[in-house]
N, C-alpha and C positions, 0 to 999 in steps of 0.2 A: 504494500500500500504506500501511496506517494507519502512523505514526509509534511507534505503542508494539507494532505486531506484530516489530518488526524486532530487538529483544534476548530473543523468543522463538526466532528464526529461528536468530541466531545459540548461542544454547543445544543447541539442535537439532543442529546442525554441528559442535559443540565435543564433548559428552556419546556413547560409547559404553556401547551393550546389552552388550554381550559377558558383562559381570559377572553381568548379573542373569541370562540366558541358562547361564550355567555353573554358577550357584547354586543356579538354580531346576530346572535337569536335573541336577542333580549326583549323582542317585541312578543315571542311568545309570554315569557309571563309577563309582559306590561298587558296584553290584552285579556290575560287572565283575571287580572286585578281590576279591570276598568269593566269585566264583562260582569263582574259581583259587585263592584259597587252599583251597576245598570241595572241588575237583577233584586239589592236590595238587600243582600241574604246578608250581609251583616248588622242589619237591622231587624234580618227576621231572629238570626240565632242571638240578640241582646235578649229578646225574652226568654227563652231560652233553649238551651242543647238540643240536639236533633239527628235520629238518623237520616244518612241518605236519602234511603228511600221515601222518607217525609219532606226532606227539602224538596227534593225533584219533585214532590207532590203539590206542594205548596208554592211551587217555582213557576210549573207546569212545562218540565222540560221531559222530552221524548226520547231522547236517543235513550243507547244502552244504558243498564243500570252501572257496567264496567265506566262509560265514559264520565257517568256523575260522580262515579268516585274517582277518577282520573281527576278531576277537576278540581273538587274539594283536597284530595291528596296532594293536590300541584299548590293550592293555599297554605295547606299545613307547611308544608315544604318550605314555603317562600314566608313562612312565620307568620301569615294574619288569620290564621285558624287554629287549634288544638285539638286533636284529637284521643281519643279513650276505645279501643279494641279496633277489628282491623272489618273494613267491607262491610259486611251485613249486619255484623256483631256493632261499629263504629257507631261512637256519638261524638257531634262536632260540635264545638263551640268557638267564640271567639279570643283571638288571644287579645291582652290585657287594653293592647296601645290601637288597637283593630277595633275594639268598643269602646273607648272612648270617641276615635276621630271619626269613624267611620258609621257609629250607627246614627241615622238621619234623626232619631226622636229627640238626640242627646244638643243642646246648644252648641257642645264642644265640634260636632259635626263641621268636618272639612272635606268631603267628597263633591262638594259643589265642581271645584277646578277640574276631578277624574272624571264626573259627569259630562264637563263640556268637553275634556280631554276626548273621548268616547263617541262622541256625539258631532262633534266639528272635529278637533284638530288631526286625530287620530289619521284620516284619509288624507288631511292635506298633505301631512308630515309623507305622506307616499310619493310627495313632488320634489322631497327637497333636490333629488340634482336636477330638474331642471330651474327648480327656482335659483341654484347655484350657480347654473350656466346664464340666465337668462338676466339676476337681479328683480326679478318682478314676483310679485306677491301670488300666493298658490290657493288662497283661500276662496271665498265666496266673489272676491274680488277678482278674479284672474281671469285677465283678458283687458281689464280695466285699465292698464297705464303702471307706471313707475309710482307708490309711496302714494298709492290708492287707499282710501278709506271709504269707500264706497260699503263696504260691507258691514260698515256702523251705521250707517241710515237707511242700510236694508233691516239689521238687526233691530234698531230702537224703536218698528215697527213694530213689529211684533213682541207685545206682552212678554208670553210663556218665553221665548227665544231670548229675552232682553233681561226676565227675570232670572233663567238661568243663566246667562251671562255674568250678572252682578252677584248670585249668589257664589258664583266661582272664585268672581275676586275678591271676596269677599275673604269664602274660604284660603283661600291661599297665603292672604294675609293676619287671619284672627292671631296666629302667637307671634308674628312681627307686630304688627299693635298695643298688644297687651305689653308687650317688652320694650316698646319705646317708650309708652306713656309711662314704664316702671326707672327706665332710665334716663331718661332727659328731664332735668331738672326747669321742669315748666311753673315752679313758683314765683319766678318773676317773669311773667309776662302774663296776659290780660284777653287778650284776644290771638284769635289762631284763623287762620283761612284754609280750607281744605279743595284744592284743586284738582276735580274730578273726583268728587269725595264718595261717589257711587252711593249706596243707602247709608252712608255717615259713620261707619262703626267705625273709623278711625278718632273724630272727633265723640265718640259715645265713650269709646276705652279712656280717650285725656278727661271728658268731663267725672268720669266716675273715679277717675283716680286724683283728679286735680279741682276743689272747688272754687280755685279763684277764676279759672279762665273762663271765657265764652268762646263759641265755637259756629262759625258758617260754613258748610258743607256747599260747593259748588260743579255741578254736572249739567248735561242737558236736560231739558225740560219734561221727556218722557221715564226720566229714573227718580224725579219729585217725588210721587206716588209712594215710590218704595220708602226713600229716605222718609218722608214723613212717620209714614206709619212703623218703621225701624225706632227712629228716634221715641217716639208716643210710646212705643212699648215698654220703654227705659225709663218713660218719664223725665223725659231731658230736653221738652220742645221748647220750655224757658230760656233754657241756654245753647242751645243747637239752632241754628235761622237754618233754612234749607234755600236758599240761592239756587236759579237758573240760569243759563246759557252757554257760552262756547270758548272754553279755556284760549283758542287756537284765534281767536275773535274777539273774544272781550278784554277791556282791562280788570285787572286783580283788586278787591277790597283793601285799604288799608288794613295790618295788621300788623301785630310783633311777631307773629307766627307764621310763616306758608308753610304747607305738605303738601306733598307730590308723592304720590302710592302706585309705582307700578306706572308715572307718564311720561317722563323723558325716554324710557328706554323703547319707547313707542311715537317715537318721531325721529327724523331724521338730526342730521348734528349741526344744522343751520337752524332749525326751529328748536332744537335742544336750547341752544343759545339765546335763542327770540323770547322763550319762555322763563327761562334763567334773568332774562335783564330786566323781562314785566317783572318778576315775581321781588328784583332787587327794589327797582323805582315805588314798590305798593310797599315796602318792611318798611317799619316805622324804626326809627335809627336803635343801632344797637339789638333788630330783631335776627332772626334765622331763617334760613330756609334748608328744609328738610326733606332729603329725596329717600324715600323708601325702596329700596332695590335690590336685584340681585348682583351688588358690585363684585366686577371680577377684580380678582391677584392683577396686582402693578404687573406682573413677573405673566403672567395669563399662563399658570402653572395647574392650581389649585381648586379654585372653582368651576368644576364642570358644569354645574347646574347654569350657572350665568352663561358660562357659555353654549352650552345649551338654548337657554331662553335668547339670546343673542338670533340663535340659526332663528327659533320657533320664531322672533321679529321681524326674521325675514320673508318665511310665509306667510305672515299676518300683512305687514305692509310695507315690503319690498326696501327701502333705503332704511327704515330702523333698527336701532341697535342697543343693544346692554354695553357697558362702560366698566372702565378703572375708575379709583380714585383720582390718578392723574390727571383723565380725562376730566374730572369735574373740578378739578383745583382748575384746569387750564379757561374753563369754561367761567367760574363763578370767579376769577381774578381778574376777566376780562371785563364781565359785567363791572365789577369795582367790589365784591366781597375782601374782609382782610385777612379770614383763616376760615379754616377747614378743619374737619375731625371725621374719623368712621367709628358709629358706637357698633357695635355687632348686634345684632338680634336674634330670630329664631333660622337654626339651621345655613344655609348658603348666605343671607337675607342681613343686608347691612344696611343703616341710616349713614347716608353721608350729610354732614349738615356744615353751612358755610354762615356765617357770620356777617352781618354788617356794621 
């Protein structure tokens, strides 16, 4: 054997697939997960345990009784089920962090985002290379042009379509909220402005944690509806105003507070900016502005998820993007902010906040 085959051989020997095998299938269990949050069933096993053969009853699913346990068994597997005996003898339940986030009865409920994941994005995410090749948006919009948003005033048509929307991002964001209003010391400031505040639980978590602030929630005009009756339910409509119109359009409220949940990284880096310099001009001196996000590593090492959500920006609408910290120093220095900070929140999910 050739002398220089032999620290190929040994590479061979060393080096496991398994990664790229789990990586490159990973859309089986992601639509395993997204087909049980669709179906409910961790909702149904919150009340409680259950044979197989009673979910699939209760499911109303037909194939083999082998395939319902394929199914459930591929849950167990991936940890958001537990099980006790095997097939027929089996009783399934949920596991701990599975009932909490996952059953819809519980507040804690964050299956809103795997809802719409399942429901919209799931098929688009089928375009990314040509959204790769092409720069143009793969979603509802495609066909539409470059950093289209056309598929937001198809969506704010429709109720049920628009409610699940908001309840997605909703979910996606409940324990980044909860942890900013636990870490950002908002006793001195007074007023907040929430830009694209969707049904307001941003401004619902700072008011319950914070009694000296007030808080205006601002979105389009068909997400009101929601916001109101969110806020009423909290009993916060004293301190919560629910504002209409069009971030991209209108000027910003005076305040000492702006947040931004999930909107820069949903525009391009010219209107990133545009909205960065309203949201400076409206902070009352000495206020913040606070970008809720999925910031990626300086180093774009670390955070997959952002980068991730990055691509999914791209099938959404075509020129936007998720960001570094860097990116937003260079952005909010421009405007005329004087520092920066990232607090970390829940999971990938950081506040970057710039100072005036």
């Amino acid at each position: 054997m050739p002398a220089e085959a032999i620290p190929e051989k040994k590479v061979v020997e060393t080096l496991n697939p398994s990664k790229i095998m789990q990586v490159g299938m990973g859309y089986w269990a992601s639509k395993v997960v997204l087909t049980a949050v669709k179906f409910e069933l961790f909702t149904l096993l919150a009340n409680e345990p259950s044979s197989g053969k009673k979910i699939k009853e209760k499911l109303g699913m037909h194939c083999s009784d082998r395939h319902v346990y394929d199914f459930l068994d591929a849950l167990v597997s991936l940890g958001f089920l537990q099980r006790k005996g095997l097939l027929d003898d089996a009783i399934y339940s949920n596991a701990e962090d599975t009932d909490l986030f996952l059953d819809k009865k519980k507040p804690s409920y964050m299956g809103g985002i795997l809802e719409m994941a399942n429901n919209r994005l799931y098929k688009f995410w089928g375009d990314l290379d040509e959204g790769l090749k092409t720069g143009l948006p793969q979603n509802e919009g495609k066909g539409k042009g470059r950093g289209n948003m056309e598929f937001f005033t198809e969506l704010y048509k429709d109720e049920i379509r628009l409610k699940e929307f908001v309840d997605a991002m909703t979910s996606i964001q409940i324990g980044n909220f909860t942890a900013l209003a636990n870490k950002l010391d908002f006793s001195k400031y007074n007023t907040l402005f929430d830009v694209g505040g969707a049904d307001g639980w941003l401004s619902i978590q700072i008011c319950l944690k914070h009694p000296n602030i007030q808080c205006t929630t601002f979105d389009l005009p068909p997400v009101e509806p929601l916001a109101k009756n969110r806020i009423a339910y909290f009993n916060l409509s004293n301190r919560i105003n629910v504002v209409s119109g069009d971030f991209l359009k209108d000027d910003f409220q005076k305040a000492d507070v702006i947040t931004m949940g999930n909107i820069l990284h949903g525009v391009d880096e010219e209107t990133k900016q545009k909205l960065i310099n309203k949201a400076y001009q409206a902070l009352n001196d000495g206020g913040a502005l606070v970008a809720i996000e999925n910031i990626i590593d300086n180093e774009r090492r670390q955070n997959t998820f952002g980068l991730l959500m990055s691509l999914n920006m791209l099938i959404e609408n075509g020129d936007a993007f998720d960001y570094t910290l860097s990116d937003f120093e260079r952005w909010t220095n421009a405007a005329g902010f004087k520092r920066t900070e990232l607090i970390s929140l829940a999971g990938p999910t950081n506040a970057a906040v710039a100072y005036k």
